[in-house]
N, C-alpha and C positions, 0 to 999 in steps of 0.2 A: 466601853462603847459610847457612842453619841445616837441619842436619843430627840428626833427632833416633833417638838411640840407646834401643833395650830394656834396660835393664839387664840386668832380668831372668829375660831370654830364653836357654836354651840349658842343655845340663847341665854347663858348668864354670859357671854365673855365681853368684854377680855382679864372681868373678872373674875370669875371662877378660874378660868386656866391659869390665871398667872398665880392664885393662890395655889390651886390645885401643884402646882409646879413647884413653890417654895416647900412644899408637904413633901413630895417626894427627894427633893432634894435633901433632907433632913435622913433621907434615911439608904437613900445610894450609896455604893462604896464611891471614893475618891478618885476611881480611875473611871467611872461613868460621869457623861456631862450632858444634862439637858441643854438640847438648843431651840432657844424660844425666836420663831418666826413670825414677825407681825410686824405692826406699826412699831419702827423703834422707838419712834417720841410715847406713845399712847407707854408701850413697856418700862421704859428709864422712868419716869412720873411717876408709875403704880409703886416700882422698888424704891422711890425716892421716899414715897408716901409712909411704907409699910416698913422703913428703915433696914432694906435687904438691900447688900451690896450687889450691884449688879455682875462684879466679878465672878459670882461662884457659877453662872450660868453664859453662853455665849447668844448673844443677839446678833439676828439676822431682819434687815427690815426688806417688809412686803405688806408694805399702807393696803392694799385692796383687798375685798371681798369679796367670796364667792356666795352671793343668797341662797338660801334655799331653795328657794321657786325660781332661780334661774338655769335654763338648760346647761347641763354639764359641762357637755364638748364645746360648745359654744363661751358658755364664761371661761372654761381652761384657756380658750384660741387668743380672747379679746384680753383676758387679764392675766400676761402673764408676771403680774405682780403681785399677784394674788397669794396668801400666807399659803394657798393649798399649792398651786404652780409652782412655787418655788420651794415649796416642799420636797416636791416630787423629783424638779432636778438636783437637790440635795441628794435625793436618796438615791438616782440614779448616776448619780456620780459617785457615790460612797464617800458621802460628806460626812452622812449620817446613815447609821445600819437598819435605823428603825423609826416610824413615820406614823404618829396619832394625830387624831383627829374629830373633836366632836361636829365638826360643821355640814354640810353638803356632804351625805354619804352615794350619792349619784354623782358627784365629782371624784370623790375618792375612790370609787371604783373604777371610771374612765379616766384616772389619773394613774393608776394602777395598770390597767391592763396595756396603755401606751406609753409607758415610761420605765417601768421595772418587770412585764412584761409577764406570761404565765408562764409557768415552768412547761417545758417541753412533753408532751404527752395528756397533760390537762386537759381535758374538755372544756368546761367553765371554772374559773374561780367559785367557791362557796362560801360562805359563812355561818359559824354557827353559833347558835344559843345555850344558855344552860339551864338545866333544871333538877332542881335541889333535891337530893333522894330525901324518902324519910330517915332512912336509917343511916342518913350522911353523904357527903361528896357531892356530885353534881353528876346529871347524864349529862352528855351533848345532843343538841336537839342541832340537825343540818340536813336541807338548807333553811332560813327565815327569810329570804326574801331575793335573794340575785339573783334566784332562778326560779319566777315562777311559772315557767314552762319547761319544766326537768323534763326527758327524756330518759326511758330507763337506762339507759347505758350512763348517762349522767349523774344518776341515783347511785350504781352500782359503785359507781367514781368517789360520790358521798361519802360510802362508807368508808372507803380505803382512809378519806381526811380524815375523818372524822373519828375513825381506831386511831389513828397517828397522832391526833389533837390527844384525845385523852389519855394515849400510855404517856407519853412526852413531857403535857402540861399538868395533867390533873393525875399521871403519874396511877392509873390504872393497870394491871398486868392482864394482857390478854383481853382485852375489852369485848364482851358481847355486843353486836352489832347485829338492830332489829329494822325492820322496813316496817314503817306505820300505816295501819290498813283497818278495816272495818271488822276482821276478822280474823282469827290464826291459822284459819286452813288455805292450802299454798295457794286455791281456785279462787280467792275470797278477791274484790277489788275493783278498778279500773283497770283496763287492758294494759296500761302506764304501768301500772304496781306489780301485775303479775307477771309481767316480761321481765321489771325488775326483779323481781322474788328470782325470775330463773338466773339470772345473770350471776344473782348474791349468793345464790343455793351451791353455784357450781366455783365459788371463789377460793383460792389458794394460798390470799393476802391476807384476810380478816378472818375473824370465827364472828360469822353468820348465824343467827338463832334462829332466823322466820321472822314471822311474821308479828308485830306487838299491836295491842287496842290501846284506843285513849284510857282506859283504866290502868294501865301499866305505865303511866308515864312518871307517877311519883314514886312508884315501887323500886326494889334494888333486883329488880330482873333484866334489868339489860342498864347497859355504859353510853352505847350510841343510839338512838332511834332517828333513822333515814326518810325524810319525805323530799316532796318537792316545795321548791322556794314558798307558792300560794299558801297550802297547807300550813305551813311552817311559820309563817307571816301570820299569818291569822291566829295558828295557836298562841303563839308566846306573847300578842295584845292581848288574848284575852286573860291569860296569865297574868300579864301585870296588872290588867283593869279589875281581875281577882282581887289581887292583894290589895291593890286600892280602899277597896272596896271594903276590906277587910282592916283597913290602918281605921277607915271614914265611921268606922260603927265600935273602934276601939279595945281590936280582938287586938290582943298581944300575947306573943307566941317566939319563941326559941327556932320554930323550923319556919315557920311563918318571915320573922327578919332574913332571913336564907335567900328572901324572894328581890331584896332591896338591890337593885341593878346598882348603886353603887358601889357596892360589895366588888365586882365586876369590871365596872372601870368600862371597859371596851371588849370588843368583839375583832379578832383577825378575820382578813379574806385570806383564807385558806386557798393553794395552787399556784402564789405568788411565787417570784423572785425575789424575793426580799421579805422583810418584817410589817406590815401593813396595818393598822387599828384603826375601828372605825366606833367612838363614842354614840351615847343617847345625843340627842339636841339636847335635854331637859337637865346634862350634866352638870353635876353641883361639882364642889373642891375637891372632895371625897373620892367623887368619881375620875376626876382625871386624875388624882395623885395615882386610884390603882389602875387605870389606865398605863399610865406612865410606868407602874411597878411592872404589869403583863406585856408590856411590849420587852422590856427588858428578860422575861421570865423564857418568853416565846425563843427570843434571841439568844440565848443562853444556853435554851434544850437542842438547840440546833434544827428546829422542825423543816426549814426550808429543804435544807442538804437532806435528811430521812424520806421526804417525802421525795425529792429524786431519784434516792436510792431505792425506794420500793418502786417507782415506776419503772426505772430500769430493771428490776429485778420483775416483775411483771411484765417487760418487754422480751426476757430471754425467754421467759417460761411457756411463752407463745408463739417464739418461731419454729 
């Protein structure tokens, strides 16, 4: 597969990516090829420096930027030179099977949803998070942030990824799938959660537990726990400003390192048509090399095609 990389993207680059990238390369098979998009002068220099043949990788040049702080739809329209713009019609040409990115994740997703498009039946694309059990593996925490005005039926949608995310990726059998609430009893909530609770209660796709508390989030009682994007946003900052927090005072811990997002690499939007990763901004080498490793992993498991097939099969089951 071709694998195409932002150079661009992120506040170490185009350092870190392009290191990040010689890391993965070292450990791909020979018939996978990162394709690094950016400035080709800025890339040929870096591998000239770092004594890396530029052979083992293919370059594509797209000199511009997409900042942070500038509007999405609007940098995509004006730049379309841009490492992310031209990413995108890579991937929607099937140049490349799969599309990372630490940069502009507001671009990345309206790059996304107009170019390789949501799978047919999708509500919204999701995203999720992870969160490291004690007793091992990781839950998925979905959504963190694309949606934070879920609608329960949008929730309910959650969970379908979100079981599919983790039997596929992180290779769970049968995933418990919980909706996060203040409460376990099914009346407990916002009118939003307990509409969703009915939606999840009566579903034929997932195995649905109810309802979970924040005290159940590092526990090995559930695989998925479903909120909406706000919720979801907020918890996993304060998770990481946790750990921070906890590096800054010098605790060292075995379950504790579990917490280091570049473990992690990146995060898919889930509902695509294609393979999509969306890195931290704050990503080191580490982080894009396993970036670059899960995009390939995503692609592998076949999650895009799975998740067509459950919504088709979700779509018989209801006429």
């Amino acid at each position: 597969m071709r694998i195409g990389l932002d150079v661009l993207g992120g506040d170490f680059a185009p350092k870190a990516t392009l290191q990040g990238a010689i890391l993965a390369q070292r450990v791909l098979p020979e018939s996978d090829r990162i394709v690094l998009i950016g400035d080709q002068e800025v890339i040929l220099d870096f591998l000239k420096e770092e004594k890396i043949n530029p052979s083992i990788f293919d370059i594509v040049n797209a000199p511009d930027l997409i900042g942070m702080d500038e509007q999405p739809t609007k940098a995509l329209l004006n730049k379309p030179n841009s490492s992310i713009s031209v990413g995108f019609r890579m991937l929607k040409h099937k140049e490349i099977q799969a599309f990372a990115s630490a940069g502009s994740s507001g671009a990345m997703m309206v790059g996304s949803i107009y170019n390789v498009n949501t799978i047919q039946g999708i509500l919204r694309p999701s995203t999720p998070g992870y969160i490291p059990k004690e007793t091992g593996g990781q839950c998925v925490l979905i959504d963190v942030g694309t949606n934070p005005d879920s609608k329960p039926d949008m929730m309910y949608q959650f969970g379908l990824l979100g079981s599919l995310f983790a039997e596929n990726v992180f290779h769970v059998n049968n995933p418990r799938v919980g909706l996060l609430n203040i409460g376990s009893e099914e009346k407990k909530g916002s009118l939003t959660t307990q509409l969703a609770f009915q939606l999840m209660k009566e579903s034929k796709t997932y195995n649905f537990i109810g309802n979970v508390e924040g005290r159940e989030l590092f526990r090995d009682n559930v695989d998925v726990i479903v909120c909406d994007g706000f919720v979801g946003n907020i918890l996993l900052k304060q998770i990481e400003a946790m750990y921070r927090v906890f590096l800054k005072r010098g605790m060292k811990d075995s379950y504790l390192d579990r917490f280091n997002y570049e473990i992690y690499g990146g995060t898919p939007i889930l509902g695509l048509n294609s393979t999509v990763l969306v890195g931290h901004g704050i990503s080191n080498s580490t982080a894009i090399r396993n970036m670059i490793l899960t995009s390939k992993e995503i692609h592998d498991a076949k999650l895009t095609q799975k998740i067509k097939h459950a919504l088709e099969r979700f779509a018989l089951n209801n006429i």
